[in-house]
C-alpha positions as CSV (number, residue, x, y, z in Angstrom):
1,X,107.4,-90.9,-14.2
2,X,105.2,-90.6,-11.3
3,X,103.7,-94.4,-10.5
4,X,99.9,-93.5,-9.2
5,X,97.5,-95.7,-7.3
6,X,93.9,-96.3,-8.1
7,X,91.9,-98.6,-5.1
8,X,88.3,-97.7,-6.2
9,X,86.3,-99.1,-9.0
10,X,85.1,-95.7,-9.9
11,X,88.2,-94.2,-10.7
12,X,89.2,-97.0,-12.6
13,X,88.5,-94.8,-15.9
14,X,91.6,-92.8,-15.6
15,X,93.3,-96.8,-15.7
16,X,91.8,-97.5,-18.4
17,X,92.6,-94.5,-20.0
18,X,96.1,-95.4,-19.0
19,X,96.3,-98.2,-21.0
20,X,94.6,-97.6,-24.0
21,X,97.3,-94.6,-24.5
22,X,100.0,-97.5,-24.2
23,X,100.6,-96.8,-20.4
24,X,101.6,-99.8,-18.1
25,X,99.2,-100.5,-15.1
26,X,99.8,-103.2,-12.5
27,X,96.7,-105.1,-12.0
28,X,95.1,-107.5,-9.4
29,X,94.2,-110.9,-10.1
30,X,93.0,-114.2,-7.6
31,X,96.2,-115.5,-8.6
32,X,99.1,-112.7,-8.4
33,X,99.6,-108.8,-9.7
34,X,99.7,-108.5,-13.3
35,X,101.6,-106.6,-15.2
36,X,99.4,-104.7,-17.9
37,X,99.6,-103.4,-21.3
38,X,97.2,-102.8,-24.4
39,X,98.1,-106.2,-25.7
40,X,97.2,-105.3,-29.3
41,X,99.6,-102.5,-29.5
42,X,103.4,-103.2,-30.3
43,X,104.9,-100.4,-28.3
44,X,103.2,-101.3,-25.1
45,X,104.1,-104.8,-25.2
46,X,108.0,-103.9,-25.7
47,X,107.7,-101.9,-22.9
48,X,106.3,-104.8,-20.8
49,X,109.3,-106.9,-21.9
50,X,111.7,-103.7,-21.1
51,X,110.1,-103.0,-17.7
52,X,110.3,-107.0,-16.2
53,X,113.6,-107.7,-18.0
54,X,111.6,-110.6,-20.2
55,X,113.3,-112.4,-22.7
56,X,110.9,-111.4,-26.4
57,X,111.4,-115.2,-26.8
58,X,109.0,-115.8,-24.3
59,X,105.2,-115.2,-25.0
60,X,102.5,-113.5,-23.2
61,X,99.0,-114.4,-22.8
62,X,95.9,-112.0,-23.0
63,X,94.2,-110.9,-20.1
64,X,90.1,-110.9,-21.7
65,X,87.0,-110.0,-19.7
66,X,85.1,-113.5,-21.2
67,X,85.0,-116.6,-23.7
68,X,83.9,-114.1,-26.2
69,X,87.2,-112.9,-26.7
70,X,88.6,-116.5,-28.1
71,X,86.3,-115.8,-31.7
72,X,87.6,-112.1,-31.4
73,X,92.0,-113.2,-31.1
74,X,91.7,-117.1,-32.2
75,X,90.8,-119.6,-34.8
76,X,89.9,-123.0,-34.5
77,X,88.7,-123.1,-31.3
78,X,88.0,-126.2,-30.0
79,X,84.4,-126.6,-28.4
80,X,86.5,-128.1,-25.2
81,X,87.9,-124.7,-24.9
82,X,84.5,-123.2,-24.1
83,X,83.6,-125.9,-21.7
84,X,86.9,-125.0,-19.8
85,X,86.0,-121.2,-20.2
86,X,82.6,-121.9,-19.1
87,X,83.4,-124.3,-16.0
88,X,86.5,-122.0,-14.8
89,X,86.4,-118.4,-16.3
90,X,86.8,-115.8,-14.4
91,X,89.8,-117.7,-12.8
92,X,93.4,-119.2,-12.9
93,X,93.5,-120.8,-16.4
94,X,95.3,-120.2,-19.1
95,X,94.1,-121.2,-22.3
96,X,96.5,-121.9,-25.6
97,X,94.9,-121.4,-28.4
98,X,96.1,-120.8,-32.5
99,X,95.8,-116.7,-32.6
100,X,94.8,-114.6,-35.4
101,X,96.9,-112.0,-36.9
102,X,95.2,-109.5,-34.6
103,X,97.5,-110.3,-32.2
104,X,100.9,-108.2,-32.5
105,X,103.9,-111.3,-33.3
106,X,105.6,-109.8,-30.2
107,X,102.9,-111.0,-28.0
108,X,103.0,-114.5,-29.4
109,X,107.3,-114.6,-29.3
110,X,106.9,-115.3,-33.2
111,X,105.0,-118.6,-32.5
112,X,101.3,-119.2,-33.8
113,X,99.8,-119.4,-30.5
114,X,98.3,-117.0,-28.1
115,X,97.2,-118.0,-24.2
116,X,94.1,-116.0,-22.9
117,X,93.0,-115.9,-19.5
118,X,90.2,-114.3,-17.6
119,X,90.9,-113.0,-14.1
120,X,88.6,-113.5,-11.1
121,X,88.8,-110.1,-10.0
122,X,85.8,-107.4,-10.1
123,X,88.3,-104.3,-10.3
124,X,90.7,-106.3,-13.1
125,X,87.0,-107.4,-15.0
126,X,85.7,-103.9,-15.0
127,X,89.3,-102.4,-16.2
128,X,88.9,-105.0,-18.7
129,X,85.4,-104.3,-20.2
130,X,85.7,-99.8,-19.8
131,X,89.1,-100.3,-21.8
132,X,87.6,-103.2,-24.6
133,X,91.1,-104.1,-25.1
134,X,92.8,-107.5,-24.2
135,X,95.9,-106.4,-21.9
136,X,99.3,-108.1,-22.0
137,X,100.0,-109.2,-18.6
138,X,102.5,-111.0,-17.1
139,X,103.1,-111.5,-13.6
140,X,104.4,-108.0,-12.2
141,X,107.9,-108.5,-11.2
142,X,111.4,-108.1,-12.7
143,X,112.0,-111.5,-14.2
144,X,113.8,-114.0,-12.0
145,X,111.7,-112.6,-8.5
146,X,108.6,-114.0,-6.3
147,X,105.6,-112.5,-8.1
148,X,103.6,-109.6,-5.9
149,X,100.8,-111.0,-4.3
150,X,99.6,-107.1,-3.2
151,X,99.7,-103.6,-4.4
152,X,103.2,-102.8,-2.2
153,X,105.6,-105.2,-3.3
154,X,104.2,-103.9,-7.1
155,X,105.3,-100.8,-5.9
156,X,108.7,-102.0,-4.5
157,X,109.4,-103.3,-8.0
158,X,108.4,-101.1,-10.6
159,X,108.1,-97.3,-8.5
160,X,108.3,-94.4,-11.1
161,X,108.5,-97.1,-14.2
162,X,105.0,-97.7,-14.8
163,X,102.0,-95.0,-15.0
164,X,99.9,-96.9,-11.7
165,X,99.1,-99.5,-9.4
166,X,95.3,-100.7,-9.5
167,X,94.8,-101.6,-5.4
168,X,92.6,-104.5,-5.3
169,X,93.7,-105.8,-1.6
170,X,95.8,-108.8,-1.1
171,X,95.8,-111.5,-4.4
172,X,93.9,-115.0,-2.6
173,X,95.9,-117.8,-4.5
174,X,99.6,-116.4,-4.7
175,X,100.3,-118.8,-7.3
176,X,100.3,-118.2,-11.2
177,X,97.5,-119.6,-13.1
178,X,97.4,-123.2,-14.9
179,X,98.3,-123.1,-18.9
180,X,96.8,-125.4,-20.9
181,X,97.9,-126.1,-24.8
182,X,94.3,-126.7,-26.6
183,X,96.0,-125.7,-29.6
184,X,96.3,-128.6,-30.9
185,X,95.9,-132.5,-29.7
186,X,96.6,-133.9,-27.4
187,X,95.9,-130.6,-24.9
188,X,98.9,-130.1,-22.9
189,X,99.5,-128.5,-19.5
190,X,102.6,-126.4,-20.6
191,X,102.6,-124.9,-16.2
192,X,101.0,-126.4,-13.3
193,X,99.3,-123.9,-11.0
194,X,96.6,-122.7,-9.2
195,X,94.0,-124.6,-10.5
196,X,95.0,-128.7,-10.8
197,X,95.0,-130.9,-13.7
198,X,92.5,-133.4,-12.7
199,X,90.0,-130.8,-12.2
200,X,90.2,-129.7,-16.2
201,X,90.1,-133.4,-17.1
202,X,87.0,-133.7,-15.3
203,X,85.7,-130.9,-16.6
204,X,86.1,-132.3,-20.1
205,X,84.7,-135.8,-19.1
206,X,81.6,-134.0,-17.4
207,X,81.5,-132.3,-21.3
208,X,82.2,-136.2,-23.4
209,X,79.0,-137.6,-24.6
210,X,78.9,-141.1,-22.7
211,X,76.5,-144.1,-23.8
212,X,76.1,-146.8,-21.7
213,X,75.9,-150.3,-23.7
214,X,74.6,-153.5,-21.7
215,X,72.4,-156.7,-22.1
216,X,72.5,-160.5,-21.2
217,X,75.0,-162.5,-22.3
218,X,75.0,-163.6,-26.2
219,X,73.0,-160.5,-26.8
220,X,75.4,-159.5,-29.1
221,X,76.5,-155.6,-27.8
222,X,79.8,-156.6,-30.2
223,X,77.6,-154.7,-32.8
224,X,76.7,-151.7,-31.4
225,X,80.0,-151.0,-29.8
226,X,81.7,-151.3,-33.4
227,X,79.2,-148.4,-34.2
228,X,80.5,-146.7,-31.7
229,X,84.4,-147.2,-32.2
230,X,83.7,-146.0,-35.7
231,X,82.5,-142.8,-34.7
232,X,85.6,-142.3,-32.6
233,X,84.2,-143.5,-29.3
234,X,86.7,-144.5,-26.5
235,X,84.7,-148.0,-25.7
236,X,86.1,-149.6,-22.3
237,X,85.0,-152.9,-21.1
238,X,84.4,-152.3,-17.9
239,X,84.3,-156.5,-17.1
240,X,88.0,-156.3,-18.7
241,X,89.2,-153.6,-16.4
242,X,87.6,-155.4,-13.5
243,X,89.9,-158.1,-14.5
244,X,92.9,-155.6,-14.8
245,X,92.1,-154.5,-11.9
246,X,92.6,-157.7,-9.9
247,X,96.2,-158.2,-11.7
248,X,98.0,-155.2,-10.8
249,X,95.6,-152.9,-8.1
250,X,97.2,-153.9,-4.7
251,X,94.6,-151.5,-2.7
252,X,91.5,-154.0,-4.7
253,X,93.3,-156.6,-3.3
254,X,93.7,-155.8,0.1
255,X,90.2,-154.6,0.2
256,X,88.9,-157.6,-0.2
257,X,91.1,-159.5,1.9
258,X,90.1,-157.7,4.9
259,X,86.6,-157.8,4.2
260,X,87.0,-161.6,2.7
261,X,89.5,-163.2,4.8
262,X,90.9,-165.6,3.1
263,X,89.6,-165.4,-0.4
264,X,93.6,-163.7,-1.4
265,X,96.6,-165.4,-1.7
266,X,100.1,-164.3,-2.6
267,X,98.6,-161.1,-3.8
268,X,95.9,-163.3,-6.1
269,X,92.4,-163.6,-5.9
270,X,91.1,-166.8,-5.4
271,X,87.6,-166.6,-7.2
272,X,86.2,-169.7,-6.5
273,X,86.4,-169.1,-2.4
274,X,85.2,-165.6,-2.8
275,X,82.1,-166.8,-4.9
276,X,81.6,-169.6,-1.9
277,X,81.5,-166.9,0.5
278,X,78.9,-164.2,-1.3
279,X,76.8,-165.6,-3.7
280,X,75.0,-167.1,-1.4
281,X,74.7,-164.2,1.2
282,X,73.4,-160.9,-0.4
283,X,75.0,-158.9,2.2
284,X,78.3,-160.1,1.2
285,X,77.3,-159.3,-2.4
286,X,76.1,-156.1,-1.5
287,X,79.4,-155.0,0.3
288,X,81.7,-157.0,-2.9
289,X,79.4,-154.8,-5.5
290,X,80.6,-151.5,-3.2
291,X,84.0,-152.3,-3.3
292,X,84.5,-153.3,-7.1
293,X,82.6,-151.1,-8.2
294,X,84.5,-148.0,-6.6
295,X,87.2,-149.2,-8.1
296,X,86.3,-149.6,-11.5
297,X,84.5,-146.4,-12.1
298,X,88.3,-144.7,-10.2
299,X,89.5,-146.2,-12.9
300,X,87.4,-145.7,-15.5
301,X,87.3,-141.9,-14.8
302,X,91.3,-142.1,-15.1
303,X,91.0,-143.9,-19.0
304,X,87.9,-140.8,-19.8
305,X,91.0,-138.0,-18.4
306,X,93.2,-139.4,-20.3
307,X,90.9,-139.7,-23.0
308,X,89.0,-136.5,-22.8
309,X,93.2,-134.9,-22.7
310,X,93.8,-136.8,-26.4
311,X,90.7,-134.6,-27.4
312,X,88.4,-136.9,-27.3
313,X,84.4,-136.3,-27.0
314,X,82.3,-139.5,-27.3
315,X,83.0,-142.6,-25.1
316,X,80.9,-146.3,-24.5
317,X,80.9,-148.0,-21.3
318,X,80.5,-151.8,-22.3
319,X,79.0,-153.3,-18.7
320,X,76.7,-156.5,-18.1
321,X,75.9,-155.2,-14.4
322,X,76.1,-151.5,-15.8
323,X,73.0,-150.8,-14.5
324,X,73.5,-151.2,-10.5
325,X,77.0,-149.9,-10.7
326,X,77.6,-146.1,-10.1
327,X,79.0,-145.5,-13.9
328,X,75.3,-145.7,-15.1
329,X,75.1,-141.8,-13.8
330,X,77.5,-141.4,-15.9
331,X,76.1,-142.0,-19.0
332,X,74.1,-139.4,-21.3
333,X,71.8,-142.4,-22.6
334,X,71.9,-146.5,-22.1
335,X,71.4,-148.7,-24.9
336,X,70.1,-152.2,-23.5
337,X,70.9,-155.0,-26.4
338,X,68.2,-157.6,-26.2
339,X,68.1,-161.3,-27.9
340,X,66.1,-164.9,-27.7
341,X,67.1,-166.9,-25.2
342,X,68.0,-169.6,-27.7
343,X,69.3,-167.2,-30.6
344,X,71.7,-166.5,-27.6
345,X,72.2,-169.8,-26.6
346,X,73.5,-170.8,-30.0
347,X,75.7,-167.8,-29.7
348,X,77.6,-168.4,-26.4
349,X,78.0,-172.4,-27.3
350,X,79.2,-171.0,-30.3
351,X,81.6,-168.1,-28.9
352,X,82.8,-170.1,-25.8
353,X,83.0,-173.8,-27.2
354,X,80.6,-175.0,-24.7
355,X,77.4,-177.3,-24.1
356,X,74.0,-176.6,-24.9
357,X,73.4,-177.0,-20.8
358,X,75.8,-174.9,-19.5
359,X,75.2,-171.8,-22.6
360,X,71.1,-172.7,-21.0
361,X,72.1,-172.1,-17.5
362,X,75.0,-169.0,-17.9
363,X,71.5,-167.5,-19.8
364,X,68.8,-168.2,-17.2
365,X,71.0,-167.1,-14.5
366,X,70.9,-163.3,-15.4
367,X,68.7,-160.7,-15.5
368,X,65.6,-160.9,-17.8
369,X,64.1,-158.9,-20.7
370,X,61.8,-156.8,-18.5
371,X,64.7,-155.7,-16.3
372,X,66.6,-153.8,-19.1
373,X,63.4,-152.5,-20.4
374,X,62.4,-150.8,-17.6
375,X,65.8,-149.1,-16.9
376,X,67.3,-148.5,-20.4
377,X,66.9,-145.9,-22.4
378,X,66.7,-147.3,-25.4
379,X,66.2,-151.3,-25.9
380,X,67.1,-152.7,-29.6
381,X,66.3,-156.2,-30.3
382,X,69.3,-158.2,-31.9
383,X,67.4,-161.4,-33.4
384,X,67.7,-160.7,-37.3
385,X,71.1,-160.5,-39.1
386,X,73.9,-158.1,-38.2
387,X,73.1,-155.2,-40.9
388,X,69.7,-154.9,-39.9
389,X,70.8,-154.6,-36.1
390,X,74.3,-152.4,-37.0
391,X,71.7,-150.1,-39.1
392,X,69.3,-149.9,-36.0
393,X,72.1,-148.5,-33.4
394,X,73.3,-146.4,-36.4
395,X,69.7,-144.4,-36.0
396,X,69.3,-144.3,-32.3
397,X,73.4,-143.0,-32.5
398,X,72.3,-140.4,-34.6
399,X,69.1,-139.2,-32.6
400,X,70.5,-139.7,-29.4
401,X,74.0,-138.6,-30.0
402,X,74.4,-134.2,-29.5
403,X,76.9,-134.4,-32.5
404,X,75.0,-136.6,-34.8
């Protein structure tokens, strides 16, 4: 067999033609030279297999020219698989998903699963969409060697064994792409490469439905956030981590020592001297507010990955001081919870076991009705019994809320 070279998008025809007779051609990618088959044709694929010296316990994933190709070889696909296709395709991500029968058992090794991927290369993309196949493509090198990263060392490997080399220049990335298991939850990264981890989780945050839930103390947010757990949400304190926070985050700590002196001690915050030192200076507030609040929403974005990884899609962010901190952009919607200063006076006396006077002052010392008015979304009175109120978030959850 005589291995031919094809460097020009218009004679990529005679490739595609290639292929859809059950022909091998090594294709370009960003990532590294693929080696391609008609990936719903049995014979092709064992050939693929025969030609690198593959183990047919080992699957294959699909090359396809876009998302639409996930209804086409997949059931059950997740929404979060579109957002990733959507964020990331054309490029180096591999996405696991539960295949159809469509897909030959060879390609999938016997298993149930199929990973698609959709290259970020115009000559690959073209051969993709003239052949209106899915190819078979592995990396195109005998098993056990560096992957090609250009059209030559593809030739140095397979010369004479497969029908041609598609030329699309030097690959950019030289490393494989990133496979992730969406098949079933929690995803999975099953191989870490070109494109990293925290970039998908992102992408799946940016995609999670977030609602911001604040108010004044005694307001009674307890309720709406119930609401929210029972819909599946992810609700994080964001006070609690705060707290967290000055436990066990040593760079917290020494962030405010330098900028405090004095105000940490054996690794522990001493809160009285810090409040000493800023709540009477609002520069010193400001600069406290910057530094906290960096590193709760760091760590807040880590508990959404993780989150958004289990398959999760709605989340609450449960904040008094919400609104000046940078996790209000966050948030689709914010739902301010509102009260009577003495319904929730006899609610913190009640909750915290203290005087009349000091539940009167902890009230009069935050921010008024008018502030969360003006910047929430949506402000909900809580001054009637529970089941009034838990019925009232219920119907701004269900207007506000994408998924009802």
């Amino acid at each position: 067999m005589k291995t031919i070279t094809i460097n020009t998008i218009e004679k990529l025809s005679q490739a595609s033609e290639l292929l859809k007779t059950g022909q091998l051609v090594a294709v370009p990618t960003e990532t590294v030279y693929g080696l391609a088959g008609n990936g719903l044709d049995e014979q092709a694929v064992e050939q693929i297999y025969e030609v690198k010296g593959r183990p047919q316990v080992k699957p294959l994933s699909l090359m396809v020219p876009d998302a639409g190709a996930m209804e086409r070889c997949c059931r059950e696909v997740p929404p979060q698989a579109r957002v990733l296709a959507k964020r990331f395709w054309p490029g180096p991500l591999t996405i696991v998903l539960r295949s159809k029968e469509l897909v030959p058992a060879i390609v999938r090794a016997g298993g149930e699963t199929v990973g698609l991927r959709c290259p970020d290369h115009p000559m690959t993309l073209e051969l993709l969409r003239l052949s209106g196949i899915p190819f078979a493509a592995p990396s195109a090198n005998p098993s056990g060697e560096p992957s090609p990263k250009t059209a030559e060392e593809v030739k140095a490997y397979f010369d004479g064994k497969i029908a041609a080399i598609v030329d699309g220049g030097p690959c950019g990335l030289g490393k494989e792409s990133t496979i992730l298991d969406m098949s079933q939850k929690p995803f999975r990264i099953l191989r870490q490469g070109a494109l990293p981890a925290v970039e998908i989780a992102d992408a799946l945050v940016d995609a999670m439905e977030i609602v911001g839930v604040t108010g004044p103390s005694g307001s009674g947010k307890s309720t709406a956030l119930r609401c929210l757990l029972e819909r599946g949400a992810l609700v994080l304190d964001c006070d609690a981590v705060y707290h967290e926070l000055l436990e066990a985050n040593t760079d917290l700590m020494n962030e405010l020592d330098v900028r405090f002196p004095g105000t940490v001690e054996n690794g522990k915050l001493l809160r009285k001297k810090l409040g000493a030192l800023v709540f009477g200076d609002p520069e010193a507030l400001l600069d406290l507010n910057r530094i906290t609040h960096r590193f709760i929403t760091d760590e807040v974005q880590r508990r959404l990955r993780d989150f958004a990884l289990q398959g999760g899609t709605l989340a609450a962010l449960d904040a008094s001081e919400l609104l000046e901190s940078p996790l209000a952009d966050r948030c689709n919607f914010t739902i301010g919870v509102l009260a009577a200063e003495e319904t929730r006076i006899r609610r913190i006396m009640a909750r915290d076991g203290i005087s009349r006077d000091y539940a009167l002052s902890r009230v009069r010392a935050q921010h008024g009705e008018d502030y969360f008015r003006s910047r929430c979304t949506v402000t909900l009175e809580n001054n009637k019994d529970e089941a009034t109120f838990y019925a009232n978030i219920n119907t701004v959850l269900e207007e506000k809320l994408h998924h009802g």
